[in-house]
N, C-alpha and C positions, 0 to 999 in steps of 0.2 A: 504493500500500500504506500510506504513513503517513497517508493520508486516511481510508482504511478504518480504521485502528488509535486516530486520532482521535478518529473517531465512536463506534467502541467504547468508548473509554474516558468519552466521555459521554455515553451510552445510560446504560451500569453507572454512574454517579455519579448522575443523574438518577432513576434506579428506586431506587436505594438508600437515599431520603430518609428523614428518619425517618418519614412514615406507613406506610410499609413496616416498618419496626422493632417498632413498635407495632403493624404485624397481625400479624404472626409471633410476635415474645415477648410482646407482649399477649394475644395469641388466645388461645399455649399457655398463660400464666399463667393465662387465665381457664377455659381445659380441665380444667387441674389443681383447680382451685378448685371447680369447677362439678362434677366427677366427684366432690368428696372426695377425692383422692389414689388413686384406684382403680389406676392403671397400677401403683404400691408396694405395696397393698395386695392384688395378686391376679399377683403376678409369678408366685409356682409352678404356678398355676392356668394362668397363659398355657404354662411349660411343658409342663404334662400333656396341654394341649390339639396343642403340639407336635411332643411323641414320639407325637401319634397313639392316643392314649386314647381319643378321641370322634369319632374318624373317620368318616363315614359314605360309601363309594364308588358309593351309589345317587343320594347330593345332587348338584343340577344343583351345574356347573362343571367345569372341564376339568383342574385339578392338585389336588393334596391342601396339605392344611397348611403342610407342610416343603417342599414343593416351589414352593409362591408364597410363605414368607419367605426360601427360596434361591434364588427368583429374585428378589426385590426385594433381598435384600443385596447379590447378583449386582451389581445396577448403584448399590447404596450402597457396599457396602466393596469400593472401584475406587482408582482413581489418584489420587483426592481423599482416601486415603487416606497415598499414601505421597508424593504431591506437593503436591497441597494441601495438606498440615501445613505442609510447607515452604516455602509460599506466604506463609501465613499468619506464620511464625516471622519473614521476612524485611522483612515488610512489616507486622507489627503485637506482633512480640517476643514474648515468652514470655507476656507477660498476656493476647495474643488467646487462649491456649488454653482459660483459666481461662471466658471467653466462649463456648465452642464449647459447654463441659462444661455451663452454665447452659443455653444453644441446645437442647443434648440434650435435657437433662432434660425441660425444656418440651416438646421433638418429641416426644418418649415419649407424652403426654397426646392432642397433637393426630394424631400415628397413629394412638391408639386410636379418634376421634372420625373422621377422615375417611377411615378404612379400615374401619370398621363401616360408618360408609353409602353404605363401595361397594358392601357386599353387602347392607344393606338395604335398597335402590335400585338394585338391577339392571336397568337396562334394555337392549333386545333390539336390535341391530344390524338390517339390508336383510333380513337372511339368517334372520331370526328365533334367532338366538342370542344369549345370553346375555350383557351386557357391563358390568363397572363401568367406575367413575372417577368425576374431578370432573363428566365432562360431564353422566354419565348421572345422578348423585345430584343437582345441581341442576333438570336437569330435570323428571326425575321428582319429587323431593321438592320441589320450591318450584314447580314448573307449570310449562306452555306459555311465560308470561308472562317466562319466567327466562333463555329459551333464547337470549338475545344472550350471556351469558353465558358459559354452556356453548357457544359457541362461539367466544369466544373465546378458554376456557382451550385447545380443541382448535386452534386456528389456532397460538396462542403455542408449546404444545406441539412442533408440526411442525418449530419449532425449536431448543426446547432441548431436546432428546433426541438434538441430534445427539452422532457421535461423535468432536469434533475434538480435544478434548481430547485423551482415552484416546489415540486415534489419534497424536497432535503427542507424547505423551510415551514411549510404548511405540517408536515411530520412534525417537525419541533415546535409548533405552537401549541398542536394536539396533544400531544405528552406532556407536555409544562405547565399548558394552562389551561387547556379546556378537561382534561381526565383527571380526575381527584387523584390527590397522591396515593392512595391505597390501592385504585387499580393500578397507576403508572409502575408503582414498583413493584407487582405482582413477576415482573419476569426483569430481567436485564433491559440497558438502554440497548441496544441492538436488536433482542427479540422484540423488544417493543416497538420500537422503529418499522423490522420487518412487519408485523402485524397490520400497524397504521397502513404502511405504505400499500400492503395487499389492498386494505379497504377502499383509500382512496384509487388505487387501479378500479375497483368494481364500478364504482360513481362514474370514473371516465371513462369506460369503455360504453356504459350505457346511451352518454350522448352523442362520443368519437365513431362510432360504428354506423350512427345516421345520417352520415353527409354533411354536406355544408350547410344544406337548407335546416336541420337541426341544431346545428351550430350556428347560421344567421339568427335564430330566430330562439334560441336560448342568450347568446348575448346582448341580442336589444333588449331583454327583457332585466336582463342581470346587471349589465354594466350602468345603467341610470341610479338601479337601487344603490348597487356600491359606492361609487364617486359622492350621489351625495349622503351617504352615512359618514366616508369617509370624511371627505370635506367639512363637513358639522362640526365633528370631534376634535379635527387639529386646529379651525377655530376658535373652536372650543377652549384647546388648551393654550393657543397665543394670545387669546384673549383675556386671561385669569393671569396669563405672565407677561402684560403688555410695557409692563417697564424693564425692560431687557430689550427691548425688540430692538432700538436705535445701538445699543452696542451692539447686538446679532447682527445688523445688518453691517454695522461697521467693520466689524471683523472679517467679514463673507468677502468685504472687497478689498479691505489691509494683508489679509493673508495671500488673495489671489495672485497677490503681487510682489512677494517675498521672493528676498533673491539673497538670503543671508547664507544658510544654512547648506554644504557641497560646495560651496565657490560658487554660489545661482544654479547648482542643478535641480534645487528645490521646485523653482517656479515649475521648469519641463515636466517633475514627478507629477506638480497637481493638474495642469494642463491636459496631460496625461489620464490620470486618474478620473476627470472630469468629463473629461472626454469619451473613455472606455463607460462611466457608468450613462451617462447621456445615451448611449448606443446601447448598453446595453439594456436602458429605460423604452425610449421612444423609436429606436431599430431605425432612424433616420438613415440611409443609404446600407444598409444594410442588405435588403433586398424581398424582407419578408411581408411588408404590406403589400408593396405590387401585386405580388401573389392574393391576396385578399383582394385590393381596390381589381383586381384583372376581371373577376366574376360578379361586378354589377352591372346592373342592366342599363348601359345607357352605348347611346350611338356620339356624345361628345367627351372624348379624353378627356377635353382641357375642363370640364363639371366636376371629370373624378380625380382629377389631380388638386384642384381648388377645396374638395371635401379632404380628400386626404393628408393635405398640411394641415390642418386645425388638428391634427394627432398630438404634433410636437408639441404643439400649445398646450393643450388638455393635459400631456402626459407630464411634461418636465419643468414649464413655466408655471402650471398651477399647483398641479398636485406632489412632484417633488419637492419644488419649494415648500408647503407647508407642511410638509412631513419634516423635511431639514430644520422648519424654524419651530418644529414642536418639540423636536429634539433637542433643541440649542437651547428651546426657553425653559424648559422642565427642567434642568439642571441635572440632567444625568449622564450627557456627555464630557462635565467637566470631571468627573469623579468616577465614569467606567472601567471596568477591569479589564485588562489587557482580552480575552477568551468571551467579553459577553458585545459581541457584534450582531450584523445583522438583524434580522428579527427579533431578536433576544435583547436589542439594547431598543429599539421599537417597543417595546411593549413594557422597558423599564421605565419609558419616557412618559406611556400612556398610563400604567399603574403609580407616579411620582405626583402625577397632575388629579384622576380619579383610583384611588386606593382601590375600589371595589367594584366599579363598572370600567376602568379602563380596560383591563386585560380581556374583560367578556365582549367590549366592543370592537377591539382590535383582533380577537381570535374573529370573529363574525365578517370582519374585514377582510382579513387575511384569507378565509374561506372564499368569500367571492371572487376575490380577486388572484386568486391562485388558480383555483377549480376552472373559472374563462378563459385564465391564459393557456389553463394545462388541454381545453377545447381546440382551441384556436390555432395551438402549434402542431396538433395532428393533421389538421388539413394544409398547411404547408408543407411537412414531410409528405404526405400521401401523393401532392403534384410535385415535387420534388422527383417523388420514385417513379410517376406515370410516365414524367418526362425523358427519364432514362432507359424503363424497360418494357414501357406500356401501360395505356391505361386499363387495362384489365389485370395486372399485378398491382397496383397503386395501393389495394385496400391490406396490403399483407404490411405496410410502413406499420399499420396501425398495431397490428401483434407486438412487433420489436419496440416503438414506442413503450404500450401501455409494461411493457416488461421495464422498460428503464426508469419507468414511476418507482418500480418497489428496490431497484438500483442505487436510485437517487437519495432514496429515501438514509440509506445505512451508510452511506460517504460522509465525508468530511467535507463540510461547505466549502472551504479554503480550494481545494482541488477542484469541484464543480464551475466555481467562479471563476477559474483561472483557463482551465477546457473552453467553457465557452467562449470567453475574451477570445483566445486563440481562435477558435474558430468563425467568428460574427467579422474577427478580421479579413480570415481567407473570403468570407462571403462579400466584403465590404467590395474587395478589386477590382472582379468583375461588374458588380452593380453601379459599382461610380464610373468603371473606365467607359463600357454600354452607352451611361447615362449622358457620360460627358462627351461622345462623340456622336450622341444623336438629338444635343442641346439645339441644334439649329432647327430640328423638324420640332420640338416644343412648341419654341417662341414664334415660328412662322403661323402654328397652329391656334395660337393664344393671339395672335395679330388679328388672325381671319374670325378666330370665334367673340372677340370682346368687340369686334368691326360689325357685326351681325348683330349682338345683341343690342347694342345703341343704337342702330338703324331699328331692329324690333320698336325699343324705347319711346324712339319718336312717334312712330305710326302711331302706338297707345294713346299718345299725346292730342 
């Protein structure tokens, strides 16, 4: 095991160099720039397109608007939400957030660009159906020629889509805090781990087994309850520690910018660190929403790439953030113990603030938002695996997944986190290189379709 833990951890050091840095916030930098600021300048418009203004239920694809940005929030605003921050808190201080926040902004652009050309680049699965993502937009859009590529984002995929994380931390909230200590200690942490993690297997296969359209239509339902339960509570708790909040915020940007500590190799760490958790929050060029925005139903790209930036918004600029500043204002990251991270220091922050309802509404939390993501990322593996050997193999990803639930479950967090960093990297190359060589057919696309709609505008008038 410390061999495997090892490796993990320099797999993830290795992928994380800076020419990765610079495809990620370079690329978005250059989105934003290359768009004009369009994701800012047509946010309400993404809106309108979202309540379903401009629906059409005749367009090929299989979910509607709201139902492929609830299912890719599904699996953005998860566990990297309320663990990840924590991750990042302990391991890159309150100025990694200040990183996340700039990661966002920039994902907002590069969603818009590589979730429009999942749907402008649709291509057709074994089975002659319909399918985005990175794989199918660089094939399609860059050629035949391209397709080592596109197969590789699809190989790398098959592994970071698993779901050991969610799974490693939803286990340890169940054993901690939701099962009384007289059953938890009825057997070993191990056996008890393996048990939980069987269970949760059970739960997911029941919904992973139904398709997308049971997965669309479980996370519109789910993801609204959770976000605002969640949102309420961290509120909540910045609001009872509102005189901290202006040092909290002070520090988020004083530390962002330390250059004391290595001779300035500090700032690069938190950079870094800010960065890897931002991607590994809101999967900004990563490549795993295309795959989601691919199957809605609409015949204008540039509608599903304008719903699909409000991701990075929702995931990293609201709801990270006040996970970070409930963390910072409860006082329990000044005084954590080197071993109580992630979830575990989440939930110290919530039981410091409410003694006896925090830990019951953060487990409550942590269920929603773990069990959506742990939905969401079986139908990217499963087009993942179509793409490589056929869509009538696709459904066998989901065996090997719901196996790596109860995998997940008996690891060491520190190795899981490190696996996937490594591999969200391999996916990131293809998905930005794709993205950023087919930037021109975007913004021609986004010419013609914002030139139409204000011609519509007028007529109205």
């Amino acid at each position: 095991m410390k061999s495997f833990e090892a490796f993990c951890a320099a797999f993830s050091s290795a992928a994380w160099g800076t020419p990765l840095l610079v495809l990620l916030l370079g690329g978005g930098l250059f989105f934003m720039i290359y768009s004009r600021f369009l994701p800012f300048r047509y946010f309400k418009h993404a809106i309108d397109v979202l309540r379903g203004k401009y629906d059409d239920p005749d367009a090929e694809g299989d979910i509607d608007h709201y139902e492929a940005l609830s299912g890719a929030i599904a699996a953005t605003v998860g566990m990297g939400n309320i663990s990840g921050v924590a991750v990042a808190l302990v391991t890159g201080g309150p100025g990694a957030l200040f990183w996340m926040w700039i990661s966002a902004l920039l994902g907002m652009a590069t969603k818009f660009f590589t979730c429009t050309l999942s749907v402008m680049y649709r291509g057709h699965d074994s089975h002659g159906h319909a399918e985005g993502g990175p794989m199918y937009y660089i094939e399609e859009g860059l050629g035949k020629k391209w397709k080592p590529l596109a197969v590789f984002f699809a190989i790398a995929g098959l592994f970071g889509v698993t779901p050991m994380f969610q799974a490693n931390q939803l286990t340890e909230v169940v054993r901690t805090v939701v099962l009384p200590e007289s059953v938890s200690s009825m057997a070993s942490v191990d056996t008890m781990n393996f048990i939980i993690g069987v269970c949760i297997m059970v739960v997911v296969s029941f919904v992973i087994f139904g398709g997308i359209e049971r997965i669309g239509k479980v996370a519109g339902k789910l993801v609204p309850v959770m976000v605002v339960i969640y949102v309420i509570s961290v509120l909540a708790m910045i609001g009872l520690n509102i005189e901290k909040l202006p040092g909290i915020i002070s520090s988020i940007f004083s530390e962002a910018f330390q250059w004391e500590s290595v001779g300035g190799g500090a700032l690069g760490a938190v950079i870094i660190i800010g960065a890897k958790r931002a991607a590994f929050s809101n999967e900004a060029g990563i490549g795993t929403a295309p795959m989601m925005h691919g199957a809605a139903k609409t015949e204008e790209p540039i509608r599903e790439g304008l719903v699909a930036m409000i991701g990075p918004f929702i995931d990293t600029i609201v709801v990270c953030t006040m996970t970070a500043l409930a963390i910072l204002a409860s006082g329990v990251y000044d005084s954590a113990a080197e071993d109580v991270n992630g979830v575990l220091l989440t939930t110290e922050a919530f039981r410091a603030v409410f003694p006896t309802m925090g830990p019951i509404i953060l487990s409550l939390c942590v269920l929603f938002f773990a069990l959506t993501t742990l939905f969401s990322f079986s139908y990217y593996g499963t087009k993942c695996l179509g793409y490589l050997i056929g869509a009538d193999k696709k459904h066998y990803f989901n065996y090997y997944y719901v196996i790596l639930i109860v995998v997940g479950s008996v690891i060491k967090l520190k190795a899981i986190i490190n696996l996937i960093d490594g591999v969200y990297a391999t996916m990131a190359i293809p998905t930005m290189l794709g993205a950023l060589l087919l930037s021109p057919k975007v913004r021609d696309a986004a010419i013609d379709y914002f030139h139409r709609m204000e011609l519509e505008e007028r007529r109205k008038k």
